[in-house]
GULUM-216009 format. One record per residue: x, y, z of N, C-alpha, C, O in turn. Coordinates in steps of 0.001 Angstrom, whole numbers, plus 500000, padded with zeros to 6 digits. Example, Ala and Ser with C-alpha at 12.3 -4.5 7.8 and 13.67 -1.06 7.14 Angstrom:
BEGIN
513190494310507800512300495500507800513200496700507800514236496681508465
512850497750507080513670498940507140512900500030507870513409501138508039
This chain:
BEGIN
739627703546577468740286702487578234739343701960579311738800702863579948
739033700782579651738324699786580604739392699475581505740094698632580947
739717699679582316740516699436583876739805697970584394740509697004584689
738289697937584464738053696416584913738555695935584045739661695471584320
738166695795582832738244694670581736740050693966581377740481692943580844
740790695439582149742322694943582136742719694418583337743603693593583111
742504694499584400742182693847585530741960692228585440742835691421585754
740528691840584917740004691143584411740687690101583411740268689002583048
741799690734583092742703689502581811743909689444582257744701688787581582
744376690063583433745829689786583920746166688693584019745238687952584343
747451688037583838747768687057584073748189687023586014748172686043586760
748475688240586293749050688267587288748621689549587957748947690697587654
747516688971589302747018689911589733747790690538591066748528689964591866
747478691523591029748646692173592281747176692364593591745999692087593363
747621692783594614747254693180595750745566694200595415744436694099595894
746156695086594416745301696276594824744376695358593814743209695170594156
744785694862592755743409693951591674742812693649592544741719694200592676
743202692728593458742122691467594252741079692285594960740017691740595259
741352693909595336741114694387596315739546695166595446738363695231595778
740393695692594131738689696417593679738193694975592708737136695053592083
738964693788592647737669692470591996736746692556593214735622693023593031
737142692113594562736534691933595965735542692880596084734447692480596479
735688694085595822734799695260596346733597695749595237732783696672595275
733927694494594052733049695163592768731418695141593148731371694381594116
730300695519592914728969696048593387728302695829592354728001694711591934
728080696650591971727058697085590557726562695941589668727522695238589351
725475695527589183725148694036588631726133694105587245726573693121586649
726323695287586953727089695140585485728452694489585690728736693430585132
729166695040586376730300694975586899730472693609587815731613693172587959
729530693033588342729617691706589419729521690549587784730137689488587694
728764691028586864728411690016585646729357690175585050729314689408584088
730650691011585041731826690409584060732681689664585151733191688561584956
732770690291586171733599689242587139733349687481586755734107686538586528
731462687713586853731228686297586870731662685540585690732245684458585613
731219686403584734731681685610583078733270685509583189733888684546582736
733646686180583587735572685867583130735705684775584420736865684369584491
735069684355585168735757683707586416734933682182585907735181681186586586
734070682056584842733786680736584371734411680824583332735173679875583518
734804681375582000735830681287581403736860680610581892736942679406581646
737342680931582280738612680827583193738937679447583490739924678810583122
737648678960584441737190677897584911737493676885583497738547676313583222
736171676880582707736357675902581800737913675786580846738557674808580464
738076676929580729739874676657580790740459676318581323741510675949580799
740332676187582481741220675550583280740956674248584173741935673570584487
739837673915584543739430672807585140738189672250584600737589671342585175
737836672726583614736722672283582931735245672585583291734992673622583903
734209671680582918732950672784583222732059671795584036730865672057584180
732770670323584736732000669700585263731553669471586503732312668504586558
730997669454587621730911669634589064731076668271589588730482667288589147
732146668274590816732610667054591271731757666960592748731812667843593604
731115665951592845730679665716594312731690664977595537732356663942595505
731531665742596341732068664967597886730953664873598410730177665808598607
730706663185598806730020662974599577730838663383601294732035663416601579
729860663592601990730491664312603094729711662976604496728492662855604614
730468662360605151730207662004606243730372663257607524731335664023607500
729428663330608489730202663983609892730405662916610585729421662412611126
731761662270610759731713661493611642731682661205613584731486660320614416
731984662480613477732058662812615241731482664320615370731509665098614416
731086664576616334731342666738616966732007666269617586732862667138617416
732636665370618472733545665268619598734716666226619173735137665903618062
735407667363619742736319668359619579737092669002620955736637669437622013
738493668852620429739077669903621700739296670848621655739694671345622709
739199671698620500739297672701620285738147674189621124737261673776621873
738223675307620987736988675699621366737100677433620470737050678502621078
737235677309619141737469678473618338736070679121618542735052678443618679
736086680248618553734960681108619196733509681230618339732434681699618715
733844680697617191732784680739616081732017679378615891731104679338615065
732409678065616751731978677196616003731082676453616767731518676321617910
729902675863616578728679675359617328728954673749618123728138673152618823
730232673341617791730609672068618376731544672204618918731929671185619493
732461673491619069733412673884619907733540673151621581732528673025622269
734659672796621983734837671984623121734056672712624521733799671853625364
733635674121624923732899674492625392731516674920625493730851675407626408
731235674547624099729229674283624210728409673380624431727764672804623555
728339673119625866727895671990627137726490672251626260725783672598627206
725750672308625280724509672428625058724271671406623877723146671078623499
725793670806623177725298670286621924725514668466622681726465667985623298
724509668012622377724728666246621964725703665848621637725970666046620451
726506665261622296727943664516621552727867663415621286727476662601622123
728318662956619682728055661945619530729554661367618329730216662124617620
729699660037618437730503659679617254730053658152616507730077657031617015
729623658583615057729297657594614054729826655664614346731032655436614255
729156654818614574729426653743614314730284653277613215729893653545612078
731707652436613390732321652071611816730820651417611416730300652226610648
730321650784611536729317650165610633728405651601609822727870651540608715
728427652433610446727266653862610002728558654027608768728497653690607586
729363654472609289730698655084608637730281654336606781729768654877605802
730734653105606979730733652099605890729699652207605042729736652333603818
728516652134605959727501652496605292727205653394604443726465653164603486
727724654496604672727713655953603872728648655658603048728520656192601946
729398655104603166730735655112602140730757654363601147731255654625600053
730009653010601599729208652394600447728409652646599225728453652198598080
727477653728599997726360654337599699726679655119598464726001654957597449
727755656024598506728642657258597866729061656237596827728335656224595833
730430655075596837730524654532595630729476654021594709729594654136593489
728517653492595241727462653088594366726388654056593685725541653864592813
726820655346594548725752656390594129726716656894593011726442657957592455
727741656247592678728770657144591540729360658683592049729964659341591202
729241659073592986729627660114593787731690660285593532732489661212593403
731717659494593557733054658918593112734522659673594477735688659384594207
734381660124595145734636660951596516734404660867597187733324660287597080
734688661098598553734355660734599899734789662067601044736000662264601144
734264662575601522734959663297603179734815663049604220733802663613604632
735455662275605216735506662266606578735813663455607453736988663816607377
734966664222608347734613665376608601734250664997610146733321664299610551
735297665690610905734680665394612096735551666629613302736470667365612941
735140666598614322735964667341615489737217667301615560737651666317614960
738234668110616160739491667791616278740033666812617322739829667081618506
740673665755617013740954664914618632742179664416617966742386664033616814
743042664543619163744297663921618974744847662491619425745929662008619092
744003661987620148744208660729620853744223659414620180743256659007619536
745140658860620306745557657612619618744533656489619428744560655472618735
743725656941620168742171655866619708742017656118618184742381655420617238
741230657581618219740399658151617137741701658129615949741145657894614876
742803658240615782743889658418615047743621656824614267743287656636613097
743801656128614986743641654114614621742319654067614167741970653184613384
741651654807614519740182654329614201740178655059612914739833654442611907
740507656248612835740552656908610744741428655888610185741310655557609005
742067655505610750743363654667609746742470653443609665742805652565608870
741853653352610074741164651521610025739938651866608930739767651015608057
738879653315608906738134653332607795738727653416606620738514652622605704
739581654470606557740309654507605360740511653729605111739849653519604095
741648652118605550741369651000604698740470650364604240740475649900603100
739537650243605082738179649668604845737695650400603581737586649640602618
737439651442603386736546652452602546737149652051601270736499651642600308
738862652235601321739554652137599692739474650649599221739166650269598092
739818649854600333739676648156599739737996647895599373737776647406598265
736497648281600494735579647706599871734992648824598910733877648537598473
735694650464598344734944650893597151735046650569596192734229650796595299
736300649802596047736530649772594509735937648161594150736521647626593207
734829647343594818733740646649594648732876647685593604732517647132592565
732631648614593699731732649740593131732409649538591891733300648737591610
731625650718590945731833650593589420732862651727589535732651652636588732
734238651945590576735414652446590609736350651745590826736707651148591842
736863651841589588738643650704589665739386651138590562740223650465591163
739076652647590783740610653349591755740060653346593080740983653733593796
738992653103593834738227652854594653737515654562595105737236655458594308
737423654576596038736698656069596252737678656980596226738780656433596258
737730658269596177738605658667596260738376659245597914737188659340598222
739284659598598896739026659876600238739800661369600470740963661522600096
739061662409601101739712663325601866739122663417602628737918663165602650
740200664048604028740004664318605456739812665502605948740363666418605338
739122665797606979738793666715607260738904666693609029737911666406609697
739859666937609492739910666440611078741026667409611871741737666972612776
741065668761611402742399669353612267743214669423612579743745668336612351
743980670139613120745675670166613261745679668778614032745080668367615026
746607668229613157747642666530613788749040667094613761749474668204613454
749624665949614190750967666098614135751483665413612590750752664613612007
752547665749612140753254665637611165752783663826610364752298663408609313
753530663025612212753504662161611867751829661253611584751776660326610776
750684661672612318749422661392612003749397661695610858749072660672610256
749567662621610055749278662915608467749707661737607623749025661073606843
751029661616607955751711660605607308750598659047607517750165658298606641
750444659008608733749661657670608752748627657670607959748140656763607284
748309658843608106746551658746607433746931658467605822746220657658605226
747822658992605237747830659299604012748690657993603474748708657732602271
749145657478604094749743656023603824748734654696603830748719653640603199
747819655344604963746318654450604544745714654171603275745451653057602822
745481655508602639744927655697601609744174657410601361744226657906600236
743841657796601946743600659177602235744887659879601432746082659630601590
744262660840600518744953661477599212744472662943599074745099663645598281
743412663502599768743146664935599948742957665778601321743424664870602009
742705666604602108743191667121603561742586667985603465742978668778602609
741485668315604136740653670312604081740865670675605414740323670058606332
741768671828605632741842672508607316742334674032606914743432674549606709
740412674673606900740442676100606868741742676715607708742278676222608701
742114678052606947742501678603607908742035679522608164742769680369608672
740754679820607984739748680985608494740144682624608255739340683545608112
741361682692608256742025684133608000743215684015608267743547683274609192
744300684821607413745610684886607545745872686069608082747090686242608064
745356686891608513745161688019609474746005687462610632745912686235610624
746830687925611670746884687620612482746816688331613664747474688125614683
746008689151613474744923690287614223743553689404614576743041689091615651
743315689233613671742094688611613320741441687305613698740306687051614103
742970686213613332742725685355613609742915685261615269742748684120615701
743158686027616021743188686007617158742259686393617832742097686330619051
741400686949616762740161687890618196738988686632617792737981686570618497
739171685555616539738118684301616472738556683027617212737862682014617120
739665683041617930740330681671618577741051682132620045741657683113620477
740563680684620583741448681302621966742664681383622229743233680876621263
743608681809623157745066682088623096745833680266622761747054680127622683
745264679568622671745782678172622832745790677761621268746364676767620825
745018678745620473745253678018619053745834679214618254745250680274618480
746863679271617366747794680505616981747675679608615333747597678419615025
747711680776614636747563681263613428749112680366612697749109679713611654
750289680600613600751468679843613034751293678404612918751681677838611896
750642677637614048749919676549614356749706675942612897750470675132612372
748472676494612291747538676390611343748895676125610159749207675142609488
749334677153610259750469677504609000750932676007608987750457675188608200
751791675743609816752804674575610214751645673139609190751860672508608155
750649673160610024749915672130610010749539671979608307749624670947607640
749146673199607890749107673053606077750353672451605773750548671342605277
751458673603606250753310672457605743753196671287605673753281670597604657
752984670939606800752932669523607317751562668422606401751555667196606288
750941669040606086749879668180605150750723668191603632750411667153603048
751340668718603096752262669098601867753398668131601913753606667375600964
754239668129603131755209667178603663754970665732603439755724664886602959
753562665612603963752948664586604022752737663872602541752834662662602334
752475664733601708752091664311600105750550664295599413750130663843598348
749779665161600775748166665422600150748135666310599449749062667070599170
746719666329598959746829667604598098746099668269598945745075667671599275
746269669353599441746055670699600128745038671670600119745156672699599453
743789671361600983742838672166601014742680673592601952742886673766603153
742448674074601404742384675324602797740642676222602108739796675923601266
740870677430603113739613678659602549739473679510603988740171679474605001
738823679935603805738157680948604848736778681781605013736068682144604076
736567681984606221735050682562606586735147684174605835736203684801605751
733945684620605376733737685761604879733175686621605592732346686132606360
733296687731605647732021688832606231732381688385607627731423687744608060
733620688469608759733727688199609922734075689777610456735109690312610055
733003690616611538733304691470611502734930692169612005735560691707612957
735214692853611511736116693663611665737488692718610395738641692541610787
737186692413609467737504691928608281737702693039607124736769693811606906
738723693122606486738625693968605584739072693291604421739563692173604576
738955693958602850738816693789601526740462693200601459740808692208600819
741299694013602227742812694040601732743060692561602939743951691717602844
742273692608603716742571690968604582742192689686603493743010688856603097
740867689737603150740660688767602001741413688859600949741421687814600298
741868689458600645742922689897599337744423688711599416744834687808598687
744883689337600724745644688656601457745855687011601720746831686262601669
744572686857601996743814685615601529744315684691600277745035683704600125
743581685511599519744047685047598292745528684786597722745856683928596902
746368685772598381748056686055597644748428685142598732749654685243598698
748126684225599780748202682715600354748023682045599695748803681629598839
747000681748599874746339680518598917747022680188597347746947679047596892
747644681224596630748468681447595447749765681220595614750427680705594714
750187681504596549751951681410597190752229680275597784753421680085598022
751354679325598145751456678131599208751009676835597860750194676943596943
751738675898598156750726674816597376749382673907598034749182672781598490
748395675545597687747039674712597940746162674136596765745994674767595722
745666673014596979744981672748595472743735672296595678743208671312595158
743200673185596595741557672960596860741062674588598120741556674923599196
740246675031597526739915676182598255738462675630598966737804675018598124
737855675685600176736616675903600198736176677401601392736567677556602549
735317678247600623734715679469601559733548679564601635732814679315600679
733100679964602848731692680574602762731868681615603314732875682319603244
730358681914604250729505682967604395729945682610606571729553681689607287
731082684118606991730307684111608389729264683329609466729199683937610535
728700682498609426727341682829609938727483682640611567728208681706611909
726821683485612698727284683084613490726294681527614431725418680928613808
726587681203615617726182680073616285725899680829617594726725681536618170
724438680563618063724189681124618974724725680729620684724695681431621695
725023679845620553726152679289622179727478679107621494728118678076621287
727724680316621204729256680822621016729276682131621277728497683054621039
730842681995622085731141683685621960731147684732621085731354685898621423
730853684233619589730650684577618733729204685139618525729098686157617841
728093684572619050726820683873618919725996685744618966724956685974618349
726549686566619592725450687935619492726574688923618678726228690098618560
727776688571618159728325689570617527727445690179616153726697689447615504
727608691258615913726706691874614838727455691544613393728664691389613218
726679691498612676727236691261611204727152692713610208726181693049609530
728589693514610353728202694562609479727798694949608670727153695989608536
728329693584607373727358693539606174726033693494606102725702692559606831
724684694189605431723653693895604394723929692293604624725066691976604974
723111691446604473723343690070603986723377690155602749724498689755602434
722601690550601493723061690944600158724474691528599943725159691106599011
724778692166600496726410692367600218727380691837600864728489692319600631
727284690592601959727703689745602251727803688496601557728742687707601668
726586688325600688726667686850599652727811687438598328728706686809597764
727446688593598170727779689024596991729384689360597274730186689678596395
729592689261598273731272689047598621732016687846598532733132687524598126
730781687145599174731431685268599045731596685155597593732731684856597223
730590685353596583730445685332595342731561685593594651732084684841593829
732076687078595109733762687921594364734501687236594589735372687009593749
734502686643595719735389685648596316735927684712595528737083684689595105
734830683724595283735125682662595057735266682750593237735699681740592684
734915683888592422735118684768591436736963684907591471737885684226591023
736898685631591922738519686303592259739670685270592787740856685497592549
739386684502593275739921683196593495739924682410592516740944681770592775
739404681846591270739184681455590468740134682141589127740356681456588128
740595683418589244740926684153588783742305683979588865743082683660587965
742573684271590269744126684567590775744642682754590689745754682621590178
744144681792591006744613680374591374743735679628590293742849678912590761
743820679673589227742747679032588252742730677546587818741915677136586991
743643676767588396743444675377588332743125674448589322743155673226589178
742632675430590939742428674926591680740997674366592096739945674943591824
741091673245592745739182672814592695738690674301593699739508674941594360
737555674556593639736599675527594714735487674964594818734795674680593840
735162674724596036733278674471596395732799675162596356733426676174596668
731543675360596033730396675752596100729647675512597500728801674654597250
729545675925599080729485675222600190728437675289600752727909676388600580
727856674592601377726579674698602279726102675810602690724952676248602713
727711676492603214726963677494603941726434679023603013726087680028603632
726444678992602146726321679396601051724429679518600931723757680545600839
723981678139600975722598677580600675722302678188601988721411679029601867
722771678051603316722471678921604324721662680410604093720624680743604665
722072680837603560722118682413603529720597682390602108719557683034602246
720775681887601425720227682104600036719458680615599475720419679938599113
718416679942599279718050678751599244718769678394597715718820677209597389
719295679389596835720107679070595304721456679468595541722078679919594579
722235679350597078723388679831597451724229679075596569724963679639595759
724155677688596695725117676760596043725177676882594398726292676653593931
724240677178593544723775677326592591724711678450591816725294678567590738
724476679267593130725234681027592378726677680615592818727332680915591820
727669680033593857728646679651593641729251678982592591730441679224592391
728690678207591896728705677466590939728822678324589587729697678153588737
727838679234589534727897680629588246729161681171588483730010681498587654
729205681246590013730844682545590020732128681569590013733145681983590569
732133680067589306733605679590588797733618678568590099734217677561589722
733397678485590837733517676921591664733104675541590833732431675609589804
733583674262591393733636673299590557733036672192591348732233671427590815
733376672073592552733216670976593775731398671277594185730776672309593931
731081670533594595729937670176595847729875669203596688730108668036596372
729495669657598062729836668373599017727706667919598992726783668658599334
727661666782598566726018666274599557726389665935601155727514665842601646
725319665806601695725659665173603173725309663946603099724122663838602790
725906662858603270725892661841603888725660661313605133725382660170605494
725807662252605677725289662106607395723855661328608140722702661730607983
724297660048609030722677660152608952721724660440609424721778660379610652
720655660797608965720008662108609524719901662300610787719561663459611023
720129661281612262719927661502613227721044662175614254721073662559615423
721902662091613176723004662898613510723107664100613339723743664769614154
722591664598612391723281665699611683722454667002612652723091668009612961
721342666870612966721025668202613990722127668664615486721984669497616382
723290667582615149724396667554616229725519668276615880726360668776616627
725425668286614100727058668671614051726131669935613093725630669737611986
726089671237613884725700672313613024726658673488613720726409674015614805
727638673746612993729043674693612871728402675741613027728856676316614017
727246676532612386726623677588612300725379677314612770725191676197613253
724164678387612714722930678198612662722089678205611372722620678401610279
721065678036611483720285677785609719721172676939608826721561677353607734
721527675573609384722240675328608153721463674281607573720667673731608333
721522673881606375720377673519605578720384671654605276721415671000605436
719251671114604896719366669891604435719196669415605710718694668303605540
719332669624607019719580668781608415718564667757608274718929666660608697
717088667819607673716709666506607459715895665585606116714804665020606046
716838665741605315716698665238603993717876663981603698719094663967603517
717110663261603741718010661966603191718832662073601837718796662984601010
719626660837601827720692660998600832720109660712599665720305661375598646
719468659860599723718640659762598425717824660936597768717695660973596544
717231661966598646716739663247598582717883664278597952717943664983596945
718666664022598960719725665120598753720473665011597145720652666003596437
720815663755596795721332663406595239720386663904594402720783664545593429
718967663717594603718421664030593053718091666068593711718067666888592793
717951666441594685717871667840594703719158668583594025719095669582593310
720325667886594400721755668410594024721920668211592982722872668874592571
721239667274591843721684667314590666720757668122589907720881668415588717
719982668403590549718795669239590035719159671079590110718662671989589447
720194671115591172720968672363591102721759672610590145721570673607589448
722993671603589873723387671490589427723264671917587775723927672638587030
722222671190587644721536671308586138721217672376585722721219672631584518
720882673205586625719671674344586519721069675147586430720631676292586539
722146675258586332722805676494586439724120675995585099725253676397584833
723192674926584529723928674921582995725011673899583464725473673632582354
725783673096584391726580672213584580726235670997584632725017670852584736
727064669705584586726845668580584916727544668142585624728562668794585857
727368666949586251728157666425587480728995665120587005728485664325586215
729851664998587341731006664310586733731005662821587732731839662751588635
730281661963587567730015660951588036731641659469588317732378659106587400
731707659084589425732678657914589032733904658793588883734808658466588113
733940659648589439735919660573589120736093661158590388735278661920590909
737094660820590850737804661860591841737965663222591726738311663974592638
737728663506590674737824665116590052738819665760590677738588666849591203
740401665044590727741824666010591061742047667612590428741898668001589270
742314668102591220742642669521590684744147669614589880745208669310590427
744029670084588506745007670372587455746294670790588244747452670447588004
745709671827589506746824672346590149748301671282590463749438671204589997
747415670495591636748105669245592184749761668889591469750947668913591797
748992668600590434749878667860589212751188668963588745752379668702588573
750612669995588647751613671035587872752510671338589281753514671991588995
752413671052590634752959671630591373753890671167591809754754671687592515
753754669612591231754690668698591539755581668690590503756808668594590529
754669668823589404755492668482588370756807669630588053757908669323587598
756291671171588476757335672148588601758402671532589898759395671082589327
758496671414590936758990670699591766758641671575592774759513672283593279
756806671663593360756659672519594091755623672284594932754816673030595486
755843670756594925754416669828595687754810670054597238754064669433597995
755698670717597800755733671075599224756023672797599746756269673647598890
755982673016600655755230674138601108756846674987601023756936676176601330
């Protein structure tokens, strides 16, 4: 009898599965994870890699979560926010590059300026992409932090149709010793509801290797992300930011057995939630210069390029070492498809690349939280 290999074909993984997929080691044993978690994949979402082009449009943030390099208390970073004309530009750039996706990615702000001002690209972006060789115009997701109910609604009545707001850990131990007393874990919860309410499709994920993190917390993780209607995961790798309170904490993991966790991860996730999109993420390439590459082997489907332009982007760095900060977009497309390639996939040009999930969740009658 093989215990992985039955593990490995469940339809329905319980607690303690997720816990020895998560903890698997050994190259033999990490190489069936990987093979059954692309199986899986091309069963279920197929075998093609979808790009998000990624704008940063602001660091401006009120937040000040203890891990993050643009956090509202690091008097050390440049603040800056993108011109609509920069904005357009990139967004242009993306439909014509066949990118067929879009992310607006920026700090958290709640103020009725910046709220009017997403609602004004978003029209702009969906009315002038579909000039491009896209009938449905770009496709757009947001990336901008807890709003209120009713901001979601605006945004998504614009045109905006996808929503990414980690929740870093469902721990709520945990998530408390990475955020200050002003941002709560229920918060986060509400705010996914409230993106579901709204009628997006539902991104979430979380940081890996955060010390004092355990196998049965990521596990946990996962039996969220499965129980909630999310239909887009993105995770990486810890890393910390040196003007953060975060910035000298020690990293318990090996860095080799820290990638190789993100890896199970996004493996085991693939596994347990198998019609959902997963990135392959930057911070990934952080750690490993073929980071994105090996996400891609372990069953992820998504990649974001940066769009950012380059004089920006040494402004909005969440972590340290993070990669690409000065390679143009034109650089960045033919390097990324060149990853891409090299790990046996192709990139699915001109498609929004919706996750199978989405559809079935509604269609069961289960498109809200």
């Amino acid at each position: 009898m093989d215990p992985l290999n039955t593990v490995l074909h469940k339809e329905h993984l319980t607690r303690e599965d997720l816990v020895l997929l998560l903890g698997l080691r050994t190259p033999s044993d990490t190489a069936r994870l990987r093979a059954r978690a692309v199986d899986v994949m091309r069963a279920q979402v197929g075998d093609s890699v979808f790009y998000r082009g990624i704008i940063e449009l602001s660091n401006i943030c009120a937040c000040d979560c203890n891990y993050c390099g643009i956090r509202a208390g690091n008097a050390k970073v440049e603040r800056f926010t993108l011109t609509e004309q920069e904005v357009m530009d990139g967004a242009r750039w993306c439909a014509q590059a066949g990118y067929g996706s879009l992310v607006l990615q920026a700090g958290e702000r709640g103020d009725a300026g910046f709220r009017d001002f997403i609602s004004h690209l978003v029209r702009r972006i969906r009315a002038e992409s579909v000039l491009a060789d896209l009938p449905q115009g770009l496709g757009i997701t947001l990336s901008l932090g807890e709003q209120p109910l009713e901001t979601y609604r605006q945004w998504h009545e614009a045109g905006a149709h996808r929503y990414l707001l980690r929740i870093e850990t469902t721990d709520p131990g945990l998530f408390a010793t990475i955020h200050p007393p002003a941002q709560t874990l229920a918060a986060r919860k509400q705010a996914l509801a409230d993106l579901a309410e709204a009628g997006f499709l539902v991104g979430t994920g979380v940081m890996i290797g955060i010390p004092g993190q355990t196998l049965q917390m990521l596990a946990d993780d996962i039996l969220f992300f499965r129980d909630h209607p999310i239909d887009m995961v993105g995770m990486g790798p810890w890393l910390p930011h040196l003007d953060t309170p975060m910035g000298d904490w020690v990293q318990p993991l090996p860095e080799a057995d820290q990638l190789q966790l993100c890896l199970n991860m996004i493996a085991t996730v693939r596994l347990a939630c198998p019609d959902v999109n997963i990135a392959a993420t930057t911070a990934l390439q952080a750690m490993v210069p073929d980071g994105r590459e090996r996400g891609l082997s372990y069953g992820a489907n998504v990649t974001m390029p940066n769009l950012t332009p380059v004089h920006a982007r040494g402004n909005y760095k969440l972590y340290e070492g993070k990669p690409c900060m000065d390679e143009a977009r034109e650089e960045c497309r033919g390097c990324l498809m060149g990853r891409v390639e090299s790990v046996g996939r192709t990139v699915a040009l001109n498609q929004w690349g919706d996750p199978p999930a989405y559809a079935r969740r509604v269609g069961e009658g289960k498109g809200h939280w």
